[in-house]
C-alpha positions in Angstrom: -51.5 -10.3 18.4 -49.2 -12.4 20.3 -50.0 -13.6 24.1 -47.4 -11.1 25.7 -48.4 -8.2 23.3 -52.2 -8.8 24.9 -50.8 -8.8 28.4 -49.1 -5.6 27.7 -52.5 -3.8 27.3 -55.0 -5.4 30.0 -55.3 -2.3 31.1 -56.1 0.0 28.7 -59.8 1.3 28.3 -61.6 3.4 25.3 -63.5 5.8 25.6 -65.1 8.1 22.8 -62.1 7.9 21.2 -59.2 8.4 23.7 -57.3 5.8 24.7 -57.1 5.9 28.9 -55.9 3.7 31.3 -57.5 1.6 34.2 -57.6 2.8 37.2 -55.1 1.7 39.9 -55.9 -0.3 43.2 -54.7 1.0 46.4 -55.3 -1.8 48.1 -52.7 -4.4 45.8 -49.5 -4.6 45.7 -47.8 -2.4 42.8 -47.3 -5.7 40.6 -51.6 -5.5 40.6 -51.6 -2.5 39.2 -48.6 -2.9 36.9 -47.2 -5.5 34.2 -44.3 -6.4 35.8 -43.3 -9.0 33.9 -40.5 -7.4 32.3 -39.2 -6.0 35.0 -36.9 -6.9 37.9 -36.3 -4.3 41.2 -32.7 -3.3 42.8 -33.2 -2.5 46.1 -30.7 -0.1 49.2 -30.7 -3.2 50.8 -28.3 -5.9 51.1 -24.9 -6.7 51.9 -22.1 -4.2 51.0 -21.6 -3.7 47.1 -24.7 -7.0 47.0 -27.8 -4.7 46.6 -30.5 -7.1 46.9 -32.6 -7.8 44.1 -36.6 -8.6 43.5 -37.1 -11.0 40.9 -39.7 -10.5 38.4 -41.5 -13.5 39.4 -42.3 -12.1 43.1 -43.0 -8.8 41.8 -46.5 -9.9 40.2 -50.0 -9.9 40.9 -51.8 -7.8 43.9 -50.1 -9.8 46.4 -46.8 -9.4 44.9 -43.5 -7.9 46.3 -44.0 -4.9 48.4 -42.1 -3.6 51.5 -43.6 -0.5 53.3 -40.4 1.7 53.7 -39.3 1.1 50.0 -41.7 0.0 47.6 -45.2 0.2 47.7 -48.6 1.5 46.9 -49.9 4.5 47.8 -53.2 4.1 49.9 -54.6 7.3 48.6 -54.2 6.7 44.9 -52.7 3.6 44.3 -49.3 5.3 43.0 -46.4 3.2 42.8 -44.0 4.4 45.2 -40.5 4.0 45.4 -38.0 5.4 48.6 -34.6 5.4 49.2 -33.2 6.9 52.2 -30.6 8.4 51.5 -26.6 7.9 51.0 -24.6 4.8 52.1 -22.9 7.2 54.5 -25.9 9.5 56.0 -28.6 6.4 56.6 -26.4 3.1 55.9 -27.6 2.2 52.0 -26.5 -0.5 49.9 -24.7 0.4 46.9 -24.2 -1.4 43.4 -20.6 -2.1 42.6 -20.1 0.4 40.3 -22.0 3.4 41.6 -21.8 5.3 44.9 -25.5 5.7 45.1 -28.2 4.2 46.6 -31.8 3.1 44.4 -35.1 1.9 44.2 -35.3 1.2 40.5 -37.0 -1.1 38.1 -34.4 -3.0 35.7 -35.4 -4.0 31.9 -36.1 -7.4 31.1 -36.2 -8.8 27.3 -39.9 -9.7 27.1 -38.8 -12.8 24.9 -37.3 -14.1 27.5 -37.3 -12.7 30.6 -33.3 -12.1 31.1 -31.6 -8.7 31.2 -32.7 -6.7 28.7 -30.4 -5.6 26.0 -31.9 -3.5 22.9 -30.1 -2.2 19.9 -30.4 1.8 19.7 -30.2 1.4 15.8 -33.7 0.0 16.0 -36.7 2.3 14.8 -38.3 2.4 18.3 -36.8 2.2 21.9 -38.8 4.4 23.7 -39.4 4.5 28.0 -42.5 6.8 28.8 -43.2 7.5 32.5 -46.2 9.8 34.3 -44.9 10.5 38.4 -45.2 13.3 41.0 -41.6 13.6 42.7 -42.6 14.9 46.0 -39.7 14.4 47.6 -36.2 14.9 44.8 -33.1 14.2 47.1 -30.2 17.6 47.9 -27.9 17.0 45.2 -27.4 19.4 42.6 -29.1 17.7 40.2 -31.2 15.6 42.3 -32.9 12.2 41.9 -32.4 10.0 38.9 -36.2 9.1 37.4 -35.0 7.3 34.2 -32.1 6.1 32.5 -30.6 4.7 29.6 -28.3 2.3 30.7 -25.4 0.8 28.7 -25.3 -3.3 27.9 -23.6 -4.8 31.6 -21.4 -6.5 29.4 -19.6 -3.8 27.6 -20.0 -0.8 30.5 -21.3 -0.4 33.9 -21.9 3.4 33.0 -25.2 4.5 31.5 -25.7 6.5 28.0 -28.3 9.1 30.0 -29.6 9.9 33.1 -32.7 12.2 33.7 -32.7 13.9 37.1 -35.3 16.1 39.0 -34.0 18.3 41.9 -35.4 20.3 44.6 -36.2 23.1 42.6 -38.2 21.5 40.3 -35.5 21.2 37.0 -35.2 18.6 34.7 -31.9 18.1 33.3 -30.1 15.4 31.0 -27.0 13.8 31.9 -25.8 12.1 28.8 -21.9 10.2 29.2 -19.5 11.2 26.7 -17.4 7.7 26.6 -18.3 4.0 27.5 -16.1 4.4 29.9 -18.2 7.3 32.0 -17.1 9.7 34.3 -18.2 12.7 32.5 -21.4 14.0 31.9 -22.9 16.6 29.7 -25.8 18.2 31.7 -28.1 19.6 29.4 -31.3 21.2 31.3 -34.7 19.9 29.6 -36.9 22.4 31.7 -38.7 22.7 34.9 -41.8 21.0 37.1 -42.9 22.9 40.1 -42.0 19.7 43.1 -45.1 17.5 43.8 -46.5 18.1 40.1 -47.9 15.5 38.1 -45.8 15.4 34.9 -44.7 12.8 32.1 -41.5 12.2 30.4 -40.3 10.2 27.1 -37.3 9.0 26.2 -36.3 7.6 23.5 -33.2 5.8 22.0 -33.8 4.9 18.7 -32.4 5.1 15.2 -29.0 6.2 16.8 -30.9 9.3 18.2 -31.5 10.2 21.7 -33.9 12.8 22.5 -36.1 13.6 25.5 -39.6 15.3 26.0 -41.7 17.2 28.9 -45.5 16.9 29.0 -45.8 15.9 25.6 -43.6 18.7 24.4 -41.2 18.8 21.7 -38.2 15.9 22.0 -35.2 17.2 22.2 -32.5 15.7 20.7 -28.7 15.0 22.3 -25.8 14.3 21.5 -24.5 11.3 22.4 -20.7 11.9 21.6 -18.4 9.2 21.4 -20.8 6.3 23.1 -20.9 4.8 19.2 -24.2 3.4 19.8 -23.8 0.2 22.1 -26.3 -2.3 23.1 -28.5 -1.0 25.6 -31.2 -1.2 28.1 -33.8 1.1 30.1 -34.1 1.5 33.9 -37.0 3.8 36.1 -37.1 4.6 39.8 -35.9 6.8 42.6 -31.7 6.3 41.8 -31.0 8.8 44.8 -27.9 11.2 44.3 -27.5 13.1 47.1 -27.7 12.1 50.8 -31.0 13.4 52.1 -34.2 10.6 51.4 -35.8 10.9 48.2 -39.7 9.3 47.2 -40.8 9.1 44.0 -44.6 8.2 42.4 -45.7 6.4 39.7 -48.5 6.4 37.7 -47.4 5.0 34.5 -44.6 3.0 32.8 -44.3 2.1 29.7 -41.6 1.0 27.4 -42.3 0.6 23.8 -39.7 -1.7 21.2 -41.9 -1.2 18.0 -44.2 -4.5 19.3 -46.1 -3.0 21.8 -46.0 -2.1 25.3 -43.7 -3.9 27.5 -44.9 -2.0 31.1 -47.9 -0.2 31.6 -50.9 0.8 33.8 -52.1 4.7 34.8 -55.2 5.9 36.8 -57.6 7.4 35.2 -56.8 11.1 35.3 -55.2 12.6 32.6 -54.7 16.4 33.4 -51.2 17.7 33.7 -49.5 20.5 34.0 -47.5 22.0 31.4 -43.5 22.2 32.3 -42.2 25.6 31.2 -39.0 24.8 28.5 -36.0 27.1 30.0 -32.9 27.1 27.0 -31.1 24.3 26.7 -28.4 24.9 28.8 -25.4 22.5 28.6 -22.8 22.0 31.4 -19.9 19.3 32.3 -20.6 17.1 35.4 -17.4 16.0 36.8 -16.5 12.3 38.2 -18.8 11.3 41.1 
């Protein structure tokens, strides 16, 4: 077992057979509670089209990177929490180049090396796992981006998937039709009653994407015309609307076949089942 592969699990505990998690510290920072080696954060802040960014670096150890309106842990639980206040327009925001929308979002790193991630979804395992409450989704339709799939910065600024969580409590799958974006498939995965403690999977891997609720069943999406390209994962609050949005963490973890890259959970395992609507598939216009 390699040096990073034993970092990845520091936190893991066994106990009569089930593999749990250790439980988080309110009182550190969110890089004490999570391996955030691998990751870097893109912040609403900035200068115009600049977003800042947290290096990986800062965002480790219990005294790491934390800022109280943005990203931080929750005292009650030790949840990693991640705001965003809305648009650039209704609370000021700073936007990436190539998006209209403002984030709080974790950014892939290659645990090799520690520069931009970017992962081959011909490979047997590329797979982002995540366990959050969303109390708080943003008023779009579709709501707040909690995971993505993002293409390779140096062949498209557009990503291959987007989940999203809205104020009613759906789930639904954005997946891009081209490289060259604009036009998303929304595919509804199913439904998590707003403030629930729930856990997604996705996974790019083998030239399949798929998607799963809870442990449920993945289900499987197209992924059109997008030819496979290089590729890498991103989590957070990636706000869509223009009223605030907060999201909480409990878990990440991404998964390349060599164990995991990001990971840390409290202790509590129950969840609640998400009830599977149909898959119901629609075209998202052009931001």
């Amino acid at each position: 077992m390699t040096s990073k592969m034993i970092t990845s699990v520091l936190f893991l505990v066994i106990l009569q057979g089930t593999t749990t998690l250790a439980q988080l510290d309110p009182k550190c920072a969110p890089g004490g509670n999570f391996n955030l080696e691998y990751w870097n954060l893109q912040l609403p802040t900035g200068s115009t089209h600049s977003p800042d960014t947290i290096s990986s670096k800062a965002l480790q150890g219990c005294s790491g990177y934390e800022d109280s309106s943005l990203f931080y842990t929750e005292s009650s639980d030790g949840a990693l929490v991640m705001k965003v206040c809305g648009s650039s327009s209704s609370c000021g925001c700073v936007t990436t180049p190539g998006s209209l929308h403002c984030r709080t979002e974790l950014r892939e790193l290659a645990s090799d090396t520690g520069s931009k991630a970017s992962w081959s979804p011909l490979n047997p395992v590329n797979r982002l796992s995540a366990t959050l409450v969303v109390p708080t989704p943003d008023d779009s339709t579709h709501g707040t981006v909690i995971g993505q799939v993002h293409i390779d910065d140096t062949i498209s600024s557009k990503p291959i998937c987007e989940l999203y969580y809205s104020q009613a409590g759906v789930l639904t799958m954005g997946v891009e039709q081209t490289r060259s974006g604009g036009n998303e498939v929304m595919t509804t995965i199913g439904k998590v009653p707003v403030g629930t403690k729930f856990t997604y999977e996705i996974a790019y891997e083998g030239g399949v994407l798929s998607v799963s609720i809870n442990g449920g069943a993945a289900q499987k999406l197209s992924t059109y015309s997008l030819d496979n390209p290089d590729s890498y994962f991103k989590a957070g609050n990636y706000n869509q609307g223009s009223s605030a949005s907060e999201v909480h963490f409990f878990a990440i973890n991404v998964d390349h076949g060599a164990g995991s890259v990001s990971t840390s959970s409290s202790k509590s395992t129950t969840m609640t089942t998400t009830s599977h609507a149909g898959t119901t598939t629609t075209a998202k216009p052009p931001p």
